[in-house]
N, C-alpha and C positions, 0 to 999 in steps of 0.2 A: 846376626850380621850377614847378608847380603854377599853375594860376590858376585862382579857382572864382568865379561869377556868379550869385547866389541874387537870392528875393525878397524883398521888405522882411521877412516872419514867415517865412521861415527853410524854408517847404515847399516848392518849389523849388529845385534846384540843378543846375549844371551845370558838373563841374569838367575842364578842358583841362589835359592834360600837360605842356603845354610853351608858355608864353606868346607872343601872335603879336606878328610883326613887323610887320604890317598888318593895317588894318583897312577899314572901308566906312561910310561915310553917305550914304541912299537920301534923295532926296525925293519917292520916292512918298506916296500920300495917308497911308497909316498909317506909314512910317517916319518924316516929316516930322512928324507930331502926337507921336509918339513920341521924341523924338528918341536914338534909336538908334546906336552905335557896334558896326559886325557884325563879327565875326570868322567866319569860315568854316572847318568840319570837318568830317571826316571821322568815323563814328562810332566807329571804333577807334581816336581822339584824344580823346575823350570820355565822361565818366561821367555819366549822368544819374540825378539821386537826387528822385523824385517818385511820391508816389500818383497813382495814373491817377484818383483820384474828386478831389484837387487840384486837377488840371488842365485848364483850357477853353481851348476851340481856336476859333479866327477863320480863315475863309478869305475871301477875295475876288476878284475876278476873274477870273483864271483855274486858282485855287483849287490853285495847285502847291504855295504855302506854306503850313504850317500855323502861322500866328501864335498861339503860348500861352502863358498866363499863370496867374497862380493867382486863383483863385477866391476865396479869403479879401481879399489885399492888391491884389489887380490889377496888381503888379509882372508883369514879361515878362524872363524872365534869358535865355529862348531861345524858337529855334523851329526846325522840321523844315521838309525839302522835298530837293529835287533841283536836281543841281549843273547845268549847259548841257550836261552831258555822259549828264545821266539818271542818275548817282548819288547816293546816298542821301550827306544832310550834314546837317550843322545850323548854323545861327545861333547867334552866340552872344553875347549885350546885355553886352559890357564894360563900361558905365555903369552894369551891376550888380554890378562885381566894383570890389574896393579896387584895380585896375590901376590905376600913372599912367601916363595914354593921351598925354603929350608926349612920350615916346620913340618911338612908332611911327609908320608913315607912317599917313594916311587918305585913301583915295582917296572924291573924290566922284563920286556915282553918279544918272544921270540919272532914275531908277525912272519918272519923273511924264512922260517921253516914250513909254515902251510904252503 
C-alpha cells in the first residue's frame, strides 16, 4: 500500500511505495515552526509529481537540505538533501499524507543542537 503526501491545492506530491515504520521530528529552527513528521527515502522509493515552476526551495545553514514547498498554498509535502552517508534522499511531511502516524514509532531528533 502506497502512501502519497501532497499540498493543500493538490500541486505537489510525493507518493512512497511502501508506508514507514518510522519516522522523525526535528527541533531545529524550521522543523519546530513547521511541525513536521519526516519520513526518510530513498529516491527509488519515491515518486515525485511537481512542476519545477510550482516549487520553491528554502535552504539554510549549511544549506544540505533543500526545504520545498509550493508556491500557490505554502504546504511542504517534502524535501531533498543527503543522507550522513552523502546519498541522495528525500523527506517526506507525513502530516501531509491521510497516514495515522499512531502506529509508528517517532524518534525525537535534536536538529537545534547542530
Amino acid at each position: 500500500m502506497s502512501i502519497t503526501a501532497s499540498c493543500h491545492c493538490g500541486k505537489l506530491s510525493a507518493e512512497m511505495k511502501e508506508p514507514p515504520a518510522e519516522a522523525m521530528e526535528c527541533n531545529c529552527s524550521i522543523c519546530k515552526r513547521k511541525a513536521h513528521t519526516l519520513a526518510f527515502v530513498g529516491p527509488e522509493q519515491v515518486t515525485i509529481t511537481a512542476d519545477p515552476s510550482d516549487v520553491a526551495t528554502y535552504t539554510f545553514n549549511q544549506h544540505k537540505i533543500q526545504h520545498q514547498f509550493c508556491k500557490t498554498c505554502g504546504c511542504s509535502p517534502f524535501g531533498a538533501g543527503e543522507d550522513p552517508s552523502g546519498n541522495s534522499m528525500y523527506a517526506i511531511n507525513l502530516r501531509c499524507s491521510d497516514m495515522d502516524l499512531t502506529g509508528i514509532k517517532i524518534h525525537q531528533f535534536d536538529g537545534a543542537a547542530l
